[in-house]
Steps between C-alpha positions, in 0.01 A plus 500: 500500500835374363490355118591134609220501727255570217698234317429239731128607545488412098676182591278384736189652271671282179532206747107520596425485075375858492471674186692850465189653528398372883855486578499922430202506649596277849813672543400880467165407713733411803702806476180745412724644225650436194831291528504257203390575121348271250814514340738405778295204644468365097852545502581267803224254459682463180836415622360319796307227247842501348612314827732783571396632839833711581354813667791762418558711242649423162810700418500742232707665236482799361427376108818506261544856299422408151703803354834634606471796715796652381422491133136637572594793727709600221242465246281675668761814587547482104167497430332737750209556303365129515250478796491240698227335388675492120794317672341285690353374180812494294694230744174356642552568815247704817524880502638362866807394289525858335486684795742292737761480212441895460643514905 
């Protein structure tokens, strides 16, 4: 089953006034599995009762580095003893940062 399928399934299920709850319910009864989540189906009913009933995909970004990865990587080679964790902390960023500025 292709995603914009399921997307107009919740469409149609936000159009006949159901509540996230039957809409999960309706949808993953026809297919006999589990296609849409409590989560996803809040998610669209929400936008749909926004009156925005575009079907596709919003684009992303990856999120803005807050630090500069050259000044990092070599504050980390200077100060090899600092776990990640420790770093993370001291420029408040994820131990995601840490590692991908460590590359």
């Amino acid at each position: 089953m292709e995603i914009n399928e399921i997307r107009v399934l919740m469409k149609d299920e936000f159009h006949r006034g159901a509540t996230t709850r039957h809409a999960v319910a309706n949808i993953n009864s026809v297919f006999g599995i589990q296609v849409a989540t409590n989560a996803t189906v809040a998610h669209w009913l929400k936008k749909f009762r926004s009156g925005d009933f575009d079907l596709s995909n919003a684009p992303r970004s990856r999120p803005m580095t807050q630090v500069d990865n050259d000044f990092l990587k070599a504050n980390v080679e200077a100060n090899s003893s600092l776990s990640a964790r420790e770093l993370s902390l001291m420029y408040n960023v994820s131990k995601q940062t840490i590692f991908g500025a460590n590359r």
